[in-house]
Backbone as XML, in Angstrom:
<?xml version="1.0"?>
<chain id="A" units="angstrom">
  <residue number="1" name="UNK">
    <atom name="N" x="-10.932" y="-13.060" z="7.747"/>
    <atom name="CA" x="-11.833" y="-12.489" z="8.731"/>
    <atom name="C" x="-13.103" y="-11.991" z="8.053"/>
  </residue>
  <residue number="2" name="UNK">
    <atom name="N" x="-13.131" y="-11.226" z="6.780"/>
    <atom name="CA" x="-14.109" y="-11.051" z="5.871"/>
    <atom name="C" x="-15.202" y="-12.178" z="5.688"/>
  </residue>
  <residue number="3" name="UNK">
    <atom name="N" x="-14.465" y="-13.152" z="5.230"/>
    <atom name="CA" x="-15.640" y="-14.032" z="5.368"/>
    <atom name="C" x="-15.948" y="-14.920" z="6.108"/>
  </residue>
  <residue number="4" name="UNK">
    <atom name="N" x="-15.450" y="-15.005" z="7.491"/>
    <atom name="CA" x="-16.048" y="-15.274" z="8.699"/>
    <atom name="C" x="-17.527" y="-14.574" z="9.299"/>
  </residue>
  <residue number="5" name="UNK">
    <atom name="N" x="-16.853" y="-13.188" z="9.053"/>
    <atom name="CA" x="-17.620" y="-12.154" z="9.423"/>
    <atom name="C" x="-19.197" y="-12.410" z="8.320"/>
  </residue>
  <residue number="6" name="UNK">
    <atom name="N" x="-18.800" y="-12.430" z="6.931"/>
    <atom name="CA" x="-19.878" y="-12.871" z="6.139"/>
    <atom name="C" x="-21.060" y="-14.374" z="6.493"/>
  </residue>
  <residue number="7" name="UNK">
    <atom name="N" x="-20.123" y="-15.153" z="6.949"/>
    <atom name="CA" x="-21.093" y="-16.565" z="7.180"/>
    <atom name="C" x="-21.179" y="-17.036" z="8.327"/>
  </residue>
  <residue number="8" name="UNK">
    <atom name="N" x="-20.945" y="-15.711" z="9.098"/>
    <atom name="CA" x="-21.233" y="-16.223" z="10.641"/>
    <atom name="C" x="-22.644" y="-15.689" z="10.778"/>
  </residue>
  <residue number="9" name="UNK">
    <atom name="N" x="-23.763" y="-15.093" z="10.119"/>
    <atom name="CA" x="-25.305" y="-15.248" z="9.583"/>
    <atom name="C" x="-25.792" y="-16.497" z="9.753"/>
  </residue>
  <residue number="10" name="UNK">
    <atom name="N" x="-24.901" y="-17.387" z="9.037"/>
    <atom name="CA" x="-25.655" y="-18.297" z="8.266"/>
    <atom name="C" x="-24.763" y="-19.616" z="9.596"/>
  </residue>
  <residue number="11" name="UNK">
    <atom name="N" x="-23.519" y="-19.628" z="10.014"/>
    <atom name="CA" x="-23.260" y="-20.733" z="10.705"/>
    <atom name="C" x="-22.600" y="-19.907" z="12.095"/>
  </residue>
  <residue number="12" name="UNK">
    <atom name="N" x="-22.661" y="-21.391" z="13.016"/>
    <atom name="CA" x="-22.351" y="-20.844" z="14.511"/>
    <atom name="C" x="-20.722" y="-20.289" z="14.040"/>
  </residue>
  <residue number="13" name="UNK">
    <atom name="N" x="-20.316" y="-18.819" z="15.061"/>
    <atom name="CA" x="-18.602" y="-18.762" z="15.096"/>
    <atom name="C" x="-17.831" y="-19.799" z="15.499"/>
  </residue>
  <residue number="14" name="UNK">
    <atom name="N" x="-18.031" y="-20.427" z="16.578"/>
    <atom name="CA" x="-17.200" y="-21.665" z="16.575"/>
    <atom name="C" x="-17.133" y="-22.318" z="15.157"/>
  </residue>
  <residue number="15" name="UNK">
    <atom name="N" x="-17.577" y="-23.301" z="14.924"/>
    <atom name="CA" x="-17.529" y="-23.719" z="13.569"/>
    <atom name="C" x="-16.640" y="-23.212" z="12.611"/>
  </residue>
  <residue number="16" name="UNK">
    <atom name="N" x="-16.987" y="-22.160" z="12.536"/>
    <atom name="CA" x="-15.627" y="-21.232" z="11.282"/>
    <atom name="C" x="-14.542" y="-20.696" z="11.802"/>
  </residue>
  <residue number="17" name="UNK">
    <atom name="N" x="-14.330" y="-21.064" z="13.128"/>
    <atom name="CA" x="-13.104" y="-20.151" z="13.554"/>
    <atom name="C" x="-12.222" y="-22.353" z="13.475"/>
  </residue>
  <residue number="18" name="UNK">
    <atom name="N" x="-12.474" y="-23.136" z="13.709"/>
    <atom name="CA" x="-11.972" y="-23.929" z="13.601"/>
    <atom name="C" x="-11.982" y="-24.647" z="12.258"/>
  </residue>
  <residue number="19" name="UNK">
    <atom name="N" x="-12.572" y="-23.927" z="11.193"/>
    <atom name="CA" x="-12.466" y="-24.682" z="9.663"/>
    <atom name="C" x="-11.410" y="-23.127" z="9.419"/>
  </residue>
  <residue number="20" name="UNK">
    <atom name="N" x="-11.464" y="-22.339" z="9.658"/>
    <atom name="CA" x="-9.908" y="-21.747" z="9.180"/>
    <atom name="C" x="-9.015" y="-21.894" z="10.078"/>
  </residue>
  <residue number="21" name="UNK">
    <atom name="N" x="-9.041" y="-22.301" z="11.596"/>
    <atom name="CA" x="-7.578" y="-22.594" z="12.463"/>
    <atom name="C" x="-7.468" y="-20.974" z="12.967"/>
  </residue>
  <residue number="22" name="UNK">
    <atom name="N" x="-8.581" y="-20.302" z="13.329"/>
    <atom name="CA" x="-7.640" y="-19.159" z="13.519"/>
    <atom name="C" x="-8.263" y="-19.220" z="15.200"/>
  </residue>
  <residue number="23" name="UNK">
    <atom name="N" x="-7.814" y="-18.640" z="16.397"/>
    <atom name="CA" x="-7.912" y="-18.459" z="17.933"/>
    <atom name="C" x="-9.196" y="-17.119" z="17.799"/>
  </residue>
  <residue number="24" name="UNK">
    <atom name="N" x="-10.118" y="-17.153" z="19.007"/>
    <atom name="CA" x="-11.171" y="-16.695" z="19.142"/>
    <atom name="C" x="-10.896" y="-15.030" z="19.007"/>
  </residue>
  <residue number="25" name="UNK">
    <atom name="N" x="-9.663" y="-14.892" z="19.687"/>
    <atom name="CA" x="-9.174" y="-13.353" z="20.095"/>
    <atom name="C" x="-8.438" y="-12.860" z="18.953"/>
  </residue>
  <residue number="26" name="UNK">
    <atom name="N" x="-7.986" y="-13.775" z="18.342"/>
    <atom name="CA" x="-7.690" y="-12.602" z="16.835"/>
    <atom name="C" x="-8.478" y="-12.584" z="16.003"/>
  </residue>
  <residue number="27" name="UNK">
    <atom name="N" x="-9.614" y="-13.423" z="15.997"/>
    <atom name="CA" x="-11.055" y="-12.948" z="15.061"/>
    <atom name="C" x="-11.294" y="-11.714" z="15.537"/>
  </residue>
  <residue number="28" name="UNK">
    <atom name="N" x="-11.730" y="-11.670" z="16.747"/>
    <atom name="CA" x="-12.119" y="-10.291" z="17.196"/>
    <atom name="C" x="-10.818" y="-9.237" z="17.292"/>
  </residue>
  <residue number="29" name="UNK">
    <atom name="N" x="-10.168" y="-9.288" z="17.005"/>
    <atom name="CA" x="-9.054" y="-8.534" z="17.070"/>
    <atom name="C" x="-8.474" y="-7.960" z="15.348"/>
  </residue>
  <residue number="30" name="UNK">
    <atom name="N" x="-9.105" y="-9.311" z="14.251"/>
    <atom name="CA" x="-8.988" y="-8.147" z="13.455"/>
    <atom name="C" x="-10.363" y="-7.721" z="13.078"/>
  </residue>
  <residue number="31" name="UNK">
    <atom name="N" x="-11.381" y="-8.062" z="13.641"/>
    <atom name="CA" x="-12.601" y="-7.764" z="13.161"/>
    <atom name="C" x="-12.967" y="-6.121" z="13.484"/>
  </residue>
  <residue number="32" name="UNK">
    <atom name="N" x="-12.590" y="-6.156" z="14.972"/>
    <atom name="CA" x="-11.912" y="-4.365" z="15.521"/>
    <atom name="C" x="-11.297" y="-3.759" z="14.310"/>
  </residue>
  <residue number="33" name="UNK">
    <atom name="N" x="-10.462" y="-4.097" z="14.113"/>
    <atom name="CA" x="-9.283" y="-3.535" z="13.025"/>
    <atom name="C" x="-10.112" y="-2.865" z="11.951"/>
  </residue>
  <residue number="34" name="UNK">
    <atom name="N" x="-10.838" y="-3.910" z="10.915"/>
    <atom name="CA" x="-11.792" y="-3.712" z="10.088"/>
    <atom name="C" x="-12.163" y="-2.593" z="9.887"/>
  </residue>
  <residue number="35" name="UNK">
    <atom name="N" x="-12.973" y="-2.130" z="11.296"/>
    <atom name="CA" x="-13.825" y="-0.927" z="11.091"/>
    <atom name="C" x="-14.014" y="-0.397" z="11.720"/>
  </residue>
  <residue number="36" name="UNK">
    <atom name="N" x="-12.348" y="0.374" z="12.079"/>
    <atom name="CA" x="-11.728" y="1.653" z="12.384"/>
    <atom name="C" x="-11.103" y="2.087" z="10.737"/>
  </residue>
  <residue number="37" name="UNK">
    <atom name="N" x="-11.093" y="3.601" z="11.838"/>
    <atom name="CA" x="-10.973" y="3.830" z="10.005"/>
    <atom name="C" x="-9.599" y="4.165" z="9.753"/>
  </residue>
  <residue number="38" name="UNK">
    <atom name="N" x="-8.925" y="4.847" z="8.501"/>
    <atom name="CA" x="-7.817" y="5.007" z="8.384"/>
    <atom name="C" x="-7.017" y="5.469" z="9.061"/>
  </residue>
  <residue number="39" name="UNK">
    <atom name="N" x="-5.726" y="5.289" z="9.485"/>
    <atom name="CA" x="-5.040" y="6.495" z="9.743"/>
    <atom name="C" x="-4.426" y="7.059" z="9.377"/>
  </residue>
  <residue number="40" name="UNK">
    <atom name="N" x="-3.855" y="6.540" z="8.039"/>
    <atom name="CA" x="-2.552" y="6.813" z="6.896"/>
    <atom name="C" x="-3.413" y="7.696" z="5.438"/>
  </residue>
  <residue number="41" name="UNK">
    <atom name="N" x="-4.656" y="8.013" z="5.958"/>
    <atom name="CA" x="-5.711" y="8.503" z="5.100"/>
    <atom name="C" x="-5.034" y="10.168" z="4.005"/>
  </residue>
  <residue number="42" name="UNK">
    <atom name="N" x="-4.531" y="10.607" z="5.117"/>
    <atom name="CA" x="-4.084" y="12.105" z="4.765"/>
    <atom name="C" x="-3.048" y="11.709" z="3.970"/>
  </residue>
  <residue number="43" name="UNK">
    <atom name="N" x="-2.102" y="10.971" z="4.268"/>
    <atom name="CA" x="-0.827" y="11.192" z="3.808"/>
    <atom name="C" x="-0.733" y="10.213" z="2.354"/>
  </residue>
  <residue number="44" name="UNK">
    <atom name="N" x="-1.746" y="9.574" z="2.396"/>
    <atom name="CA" x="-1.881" y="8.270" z="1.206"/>
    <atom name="C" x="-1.985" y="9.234" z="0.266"/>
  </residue>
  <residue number="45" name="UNK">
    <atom name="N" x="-2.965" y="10.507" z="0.337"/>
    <atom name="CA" x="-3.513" y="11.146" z="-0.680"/>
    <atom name="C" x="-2.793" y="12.298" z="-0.854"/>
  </residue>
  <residue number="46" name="UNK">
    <atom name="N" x="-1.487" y="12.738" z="-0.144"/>
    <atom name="CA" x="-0.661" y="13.143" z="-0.328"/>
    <atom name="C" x="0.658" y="12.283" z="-1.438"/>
  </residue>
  <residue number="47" name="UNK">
    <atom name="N" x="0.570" y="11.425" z="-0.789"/>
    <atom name="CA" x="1.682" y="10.458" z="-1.705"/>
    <atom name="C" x="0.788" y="10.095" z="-3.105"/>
  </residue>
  <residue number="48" name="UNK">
    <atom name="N" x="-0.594" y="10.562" z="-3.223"/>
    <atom name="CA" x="-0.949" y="10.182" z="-4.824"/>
    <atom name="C" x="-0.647" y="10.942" z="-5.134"/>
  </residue>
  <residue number="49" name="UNK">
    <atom name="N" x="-0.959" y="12.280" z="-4.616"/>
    <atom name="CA" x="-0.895" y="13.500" z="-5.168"/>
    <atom name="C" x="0.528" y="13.895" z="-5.593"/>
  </residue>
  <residue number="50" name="UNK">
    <atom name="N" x="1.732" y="14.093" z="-4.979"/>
    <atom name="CA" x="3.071" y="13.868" z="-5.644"/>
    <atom name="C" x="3.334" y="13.131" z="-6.263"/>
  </residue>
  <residue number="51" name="UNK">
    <atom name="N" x="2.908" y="11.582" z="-7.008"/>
    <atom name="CA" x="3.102" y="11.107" z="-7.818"/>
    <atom name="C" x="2.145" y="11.376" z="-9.119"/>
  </residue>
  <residue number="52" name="UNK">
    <atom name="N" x="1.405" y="11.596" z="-8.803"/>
    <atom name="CA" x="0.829" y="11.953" z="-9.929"/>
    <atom name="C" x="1.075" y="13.288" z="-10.950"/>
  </residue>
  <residue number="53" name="UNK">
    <atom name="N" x="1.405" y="14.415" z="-9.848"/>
    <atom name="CA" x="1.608" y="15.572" z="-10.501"/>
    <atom name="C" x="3.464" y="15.311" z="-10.596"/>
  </residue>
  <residue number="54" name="UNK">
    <atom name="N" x="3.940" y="13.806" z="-10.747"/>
    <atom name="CA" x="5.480" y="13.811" z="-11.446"/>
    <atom name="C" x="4.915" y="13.169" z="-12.346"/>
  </residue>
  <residue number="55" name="UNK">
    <atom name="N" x="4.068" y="13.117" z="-12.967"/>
    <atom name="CA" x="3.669" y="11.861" z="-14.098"/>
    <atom name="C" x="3.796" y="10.563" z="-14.116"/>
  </residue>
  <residue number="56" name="UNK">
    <atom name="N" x="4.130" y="9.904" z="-12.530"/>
    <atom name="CA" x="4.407" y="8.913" z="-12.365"/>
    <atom name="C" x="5.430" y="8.312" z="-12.308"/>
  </residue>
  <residue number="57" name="UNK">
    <atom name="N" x="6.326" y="8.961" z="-12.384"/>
    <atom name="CA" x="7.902" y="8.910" z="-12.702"/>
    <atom name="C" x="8.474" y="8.866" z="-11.474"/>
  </residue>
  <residue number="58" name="UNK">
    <atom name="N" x="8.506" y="9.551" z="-10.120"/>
    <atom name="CA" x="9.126" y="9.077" z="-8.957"/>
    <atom name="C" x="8.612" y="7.853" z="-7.807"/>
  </residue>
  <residue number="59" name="UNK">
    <atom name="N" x="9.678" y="7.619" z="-8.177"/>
    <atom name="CA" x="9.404" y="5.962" z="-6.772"/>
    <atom name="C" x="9.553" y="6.608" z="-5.283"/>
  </residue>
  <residue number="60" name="UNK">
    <atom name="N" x="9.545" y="5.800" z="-4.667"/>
    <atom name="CA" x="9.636" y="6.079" z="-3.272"/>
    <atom name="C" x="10.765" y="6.895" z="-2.610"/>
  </residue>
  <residue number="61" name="UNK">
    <atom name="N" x="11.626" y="7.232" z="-2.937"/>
    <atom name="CA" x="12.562" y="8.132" z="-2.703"/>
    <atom name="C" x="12.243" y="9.174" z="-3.054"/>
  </residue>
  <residue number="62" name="UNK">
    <atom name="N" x="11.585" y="9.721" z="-4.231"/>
    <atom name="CA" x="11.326" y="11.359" z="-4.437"/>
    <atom name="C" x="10.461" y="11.757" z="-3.988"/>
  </residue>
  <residue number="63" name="UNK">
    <atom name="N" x="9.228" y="10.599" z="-3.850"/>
    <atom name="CA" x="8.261" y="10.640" z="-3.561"/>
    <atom name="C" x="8.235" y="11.365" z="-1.812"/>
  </residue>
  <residue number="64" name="UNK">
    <atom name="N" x="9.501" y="10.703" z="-1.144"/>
    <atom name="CA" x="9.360" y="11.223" z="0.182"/>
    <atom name="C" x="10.308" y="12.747" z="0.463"/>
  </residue>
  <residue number="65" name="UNK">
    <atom name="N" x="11.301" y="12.604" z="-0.674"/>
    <atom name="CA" x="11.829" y="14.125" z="-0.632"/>
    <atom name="C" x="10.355" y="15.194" z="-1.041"/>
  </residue>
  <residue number="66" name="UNK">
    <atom name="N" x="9.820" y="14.591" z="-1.659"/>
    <atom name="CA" x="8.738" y="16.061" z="-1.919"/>
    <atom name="C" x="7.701" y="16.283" z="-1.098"/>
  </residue>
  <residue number="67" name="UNK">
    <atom name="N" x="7.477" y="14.971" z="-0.127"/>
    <atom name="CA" x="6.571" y="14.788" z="0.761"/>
    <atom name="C" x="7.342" y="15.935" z="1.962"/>
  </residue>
  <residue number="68" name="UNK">
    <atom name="N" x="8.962" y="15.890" z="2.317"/>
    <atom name="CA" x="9.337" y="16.547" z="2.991"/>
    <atom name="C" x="9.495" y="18.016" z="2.930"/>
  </residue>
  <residue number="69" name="UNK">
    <atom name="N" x="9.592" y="18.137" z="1.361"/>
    <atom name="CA" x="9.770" y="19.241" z="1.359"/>
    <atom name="C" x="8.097" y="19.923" z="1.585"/>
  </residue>
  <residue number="70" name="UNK">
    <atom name="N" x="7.188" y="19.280" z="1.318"/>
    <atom name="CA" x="5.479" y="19.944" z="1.928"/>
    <atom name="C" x="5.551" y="20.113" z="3.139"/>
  </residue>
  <residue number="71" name="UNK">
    <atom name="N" x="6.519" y="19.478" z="4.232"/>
    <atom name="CA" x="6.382" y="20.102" z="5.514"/>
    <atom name="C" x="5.707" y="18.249" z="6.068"/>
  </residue>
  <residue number="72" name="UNK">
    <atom name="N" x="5.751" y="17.213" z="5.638"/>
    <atom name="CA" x="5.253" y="16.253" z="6.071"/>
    <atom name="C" x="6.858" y="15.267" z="7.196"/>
  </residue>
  <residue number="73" name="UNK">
    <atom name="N" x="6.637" y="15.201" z="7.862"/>
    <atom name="CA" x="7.350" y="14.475" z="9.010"/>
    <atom name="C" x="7.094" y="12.782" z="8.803"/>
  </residue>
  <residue number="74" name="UNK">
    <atom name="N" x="7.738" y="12.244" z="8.276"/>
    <atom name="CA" x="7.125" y="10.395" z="7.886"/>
    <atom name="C" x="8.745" y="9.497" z="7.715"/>
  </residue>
  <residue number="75" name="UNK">
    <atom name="N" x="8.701" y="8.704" z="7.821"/>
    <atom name="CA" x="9.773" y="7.723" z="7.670"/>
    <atom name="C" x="9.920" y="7.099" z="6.117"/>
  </residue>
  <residue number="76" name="UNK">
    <atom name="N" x="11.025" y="6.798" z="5.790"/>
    <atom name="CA" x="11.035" y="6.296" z="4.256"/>
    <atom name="C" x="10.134" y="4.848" z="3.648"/>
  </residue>
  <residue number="77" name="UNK">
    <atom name="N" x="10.296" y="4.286" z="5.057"/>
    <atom name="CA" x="9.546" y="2.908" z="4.957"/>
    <atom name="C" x="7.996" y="2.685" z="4.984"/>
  </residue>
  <residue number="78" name="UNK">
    <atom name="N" x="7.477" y="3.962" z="6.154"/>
    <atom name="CA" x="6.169" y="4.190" z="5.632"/>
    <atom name="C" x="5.809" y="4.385" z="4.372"/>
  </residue>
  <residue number="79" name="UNK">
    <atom name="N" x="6.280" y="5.185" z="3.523"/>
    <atom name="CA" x="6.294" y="5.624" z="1.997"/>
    <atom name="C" x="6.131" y="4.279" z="1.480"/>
  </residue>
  <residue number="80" name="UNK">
    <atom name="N" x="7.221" y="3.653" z="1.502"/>
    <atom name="CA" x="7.575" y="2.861" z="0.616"/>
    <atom name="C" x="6.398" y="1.549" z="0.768"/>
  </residue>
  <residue number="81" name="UNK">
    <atom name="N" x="5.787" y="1.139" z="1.958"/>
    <atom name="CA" x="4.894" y="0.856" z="2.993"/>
    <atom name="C" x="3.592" y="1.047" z="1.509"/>
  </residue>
  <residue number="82" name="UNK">
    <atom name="N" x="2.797" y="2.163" z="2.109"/>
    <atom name="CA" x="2.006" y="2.464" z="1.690"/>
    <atom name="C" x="2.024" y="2.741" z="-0.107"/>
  </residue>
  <residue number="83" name="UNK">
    <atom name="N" x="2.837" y="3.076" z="-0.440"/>
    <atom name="CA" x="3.141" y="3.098" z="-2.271"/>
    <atom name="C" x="2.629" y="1.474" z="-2.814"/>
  </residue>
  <residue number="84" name="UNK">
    <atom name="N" x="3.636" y="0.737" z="-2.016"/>
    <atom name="CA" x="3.148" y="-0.760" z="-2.343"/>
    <atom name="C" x="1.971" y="-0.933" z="-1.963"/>
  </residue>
  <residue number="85" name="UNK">
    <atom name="N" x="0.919" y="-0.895" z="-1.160"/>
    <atom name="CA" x="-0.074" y="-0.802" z="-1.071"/>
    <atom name="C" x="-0.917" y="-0.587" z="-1.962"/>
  </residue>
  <residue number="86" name="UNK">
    <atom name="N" x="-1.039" y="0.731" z="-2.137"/>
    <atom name="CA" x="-1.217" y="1.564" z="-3.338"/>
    <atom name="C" x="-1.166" y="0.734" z="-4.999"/>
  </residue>
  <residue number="87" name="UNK">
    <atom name="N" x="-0.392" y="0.291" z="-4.777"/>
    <atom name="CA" x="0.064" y="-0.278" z="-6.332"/>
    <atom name="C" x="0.821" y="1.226" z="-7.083"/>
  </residue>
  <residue number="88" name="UNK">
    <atom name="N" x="1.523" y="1.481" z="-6.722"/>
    <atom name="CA" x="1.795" y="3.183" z="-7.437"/>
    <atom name="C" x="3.927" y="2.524" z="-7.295"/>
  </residue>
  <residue number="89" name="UNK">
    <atom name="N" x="4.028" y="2.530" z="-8.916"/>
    <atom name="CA" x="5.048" y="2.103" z="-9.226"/>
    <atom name="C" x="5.646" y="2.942" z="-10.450"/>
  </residue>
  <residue number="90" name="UNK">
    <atom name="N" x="6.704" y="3.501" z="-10.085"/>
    <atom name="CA" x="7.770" y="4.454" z="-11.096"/>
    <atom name="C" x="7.684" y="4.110" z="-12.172"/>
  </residue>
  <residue number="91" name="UNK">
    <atom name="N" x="7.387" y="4.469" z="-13.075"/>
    <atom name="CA" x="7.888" y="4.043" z="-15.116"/>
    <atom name="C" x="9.444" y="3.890" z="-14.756"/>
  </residue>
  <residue number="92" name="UNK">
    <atom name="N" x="9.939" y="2.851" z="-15.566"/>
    <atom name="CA" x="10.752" y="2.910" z="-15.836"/>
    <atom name="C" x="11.435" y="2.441" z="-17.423"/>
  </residue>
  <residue number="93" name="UNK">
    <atom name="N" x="12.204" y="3.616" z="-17.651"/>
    <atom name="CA" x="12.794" y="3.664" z="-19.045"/>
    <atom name="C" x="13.583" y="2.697" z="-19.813"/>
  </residue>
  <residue number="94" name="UNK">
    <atom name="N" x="13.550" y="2.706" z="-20.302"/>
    <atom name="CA" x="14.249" y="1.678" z="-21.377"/>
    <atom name="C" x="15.586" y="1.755" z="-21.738"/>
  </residue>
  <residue number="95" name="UNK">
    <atom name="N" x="16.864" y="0.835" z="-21.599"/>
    <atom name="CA" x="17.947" y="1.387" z="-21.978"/>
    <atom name="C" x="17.994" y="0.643" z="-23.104"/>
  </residue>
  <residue number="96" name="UNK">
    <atom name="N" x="18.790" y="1.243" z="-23.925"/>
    <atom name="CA" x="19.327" y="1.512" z="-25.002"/>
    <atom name="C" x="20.232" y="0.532" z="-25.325"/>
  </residue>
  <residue number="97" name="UNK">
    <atom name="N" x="21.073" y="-0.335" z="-26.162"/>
    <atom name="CA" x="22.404" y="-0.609" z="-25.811"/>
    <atom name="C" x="22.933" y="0.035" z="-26.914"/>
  </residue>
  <residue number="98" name="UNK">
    <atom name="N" x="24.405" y="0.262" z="-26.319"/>
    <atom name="CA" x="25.391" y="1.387" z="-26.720"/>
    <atom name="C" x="25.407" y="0.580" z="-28.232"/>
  </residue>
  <residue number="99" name="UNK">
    <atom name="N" x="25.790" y="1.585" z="-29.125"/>
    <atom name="CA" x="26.148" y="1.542" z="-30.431"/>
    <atom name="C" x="27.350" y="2.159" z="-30.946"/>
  </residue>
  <residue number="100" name="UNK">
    <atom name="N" x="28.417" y="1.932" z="-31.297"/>
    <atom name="CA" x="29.678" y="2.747" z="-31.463"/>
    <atom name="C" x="29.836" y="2.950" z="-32.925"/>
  </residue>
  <residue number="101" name="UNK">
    <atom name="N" x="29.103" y="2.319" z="-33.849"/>
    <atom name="CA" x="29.010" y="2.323" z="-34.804"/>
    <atom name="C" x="28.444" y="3.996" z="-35.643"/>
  </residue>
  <residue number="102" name="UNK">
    <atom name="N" x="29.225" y="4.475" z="-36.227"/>
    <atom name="CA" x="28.754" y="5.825" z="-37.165"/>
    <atom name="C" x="28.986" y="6.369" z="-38.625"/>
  </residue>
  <residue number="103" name="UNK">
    <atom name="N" x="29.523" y="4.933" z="-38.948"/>
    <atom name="CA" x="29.715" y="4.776" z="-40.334"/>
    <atom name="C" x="29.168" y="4.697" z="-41.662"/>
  </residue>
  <residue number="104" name="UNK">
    <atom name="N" x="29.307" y="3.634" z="-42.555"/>
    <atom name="CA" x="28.576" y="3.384" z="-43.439"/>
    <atom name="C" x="27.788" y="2.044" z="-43.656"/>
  </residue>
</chain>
């Protein structure tokens, strides 16, 4: 839709709505979309903000226990939703393999 929106300047909309295959009403339907603005705005910057002040260390599960415990009302899948979005992904540690060895 971006670059419909970009080279419809330069060529008729018909034309580009049939060299990508897409129907007249969902051009304009996500072109609407576009530019409205967020609505997940507050809580995105809530979910940086608990990950960041864990050092990056909780995934989407702690991430929404601490979101709850701030008093935030949200579903796990939104979280998990918007994290991926985000690109905001848990460290994860390295295991070890066991060694039984303590000899010489």
């Amino acid at each position: 839709v971006q670059a419909i929106v970009i080279l419809k300047s330069r060529h008729r909309l018909h034309y580009l709505l049939d060299a990508a295959g897409m129907p007249r009403s969902t051009f304009f339907y996500h072109q609407k979309r576009l530019s409205e603005p967020d609505k997940h705005a507050a809580l995105k910057d809530a979910i940086w903000e608990s990950f960041e002040r864990n050092k990056h260390r909780y995934g989407y599960r702690r991430v929404l226990l601490d979101l709850r415990n701030q008093g935030w009302v949200v579903n796990h899948k939104l979280v998990y939703k918007l994290m991926r979005e985000m690109g905001l992904r848990a460290k994860i540690r390295q295991r070890r393999p066991y060694v039984s060895y303590n000899g010489r």
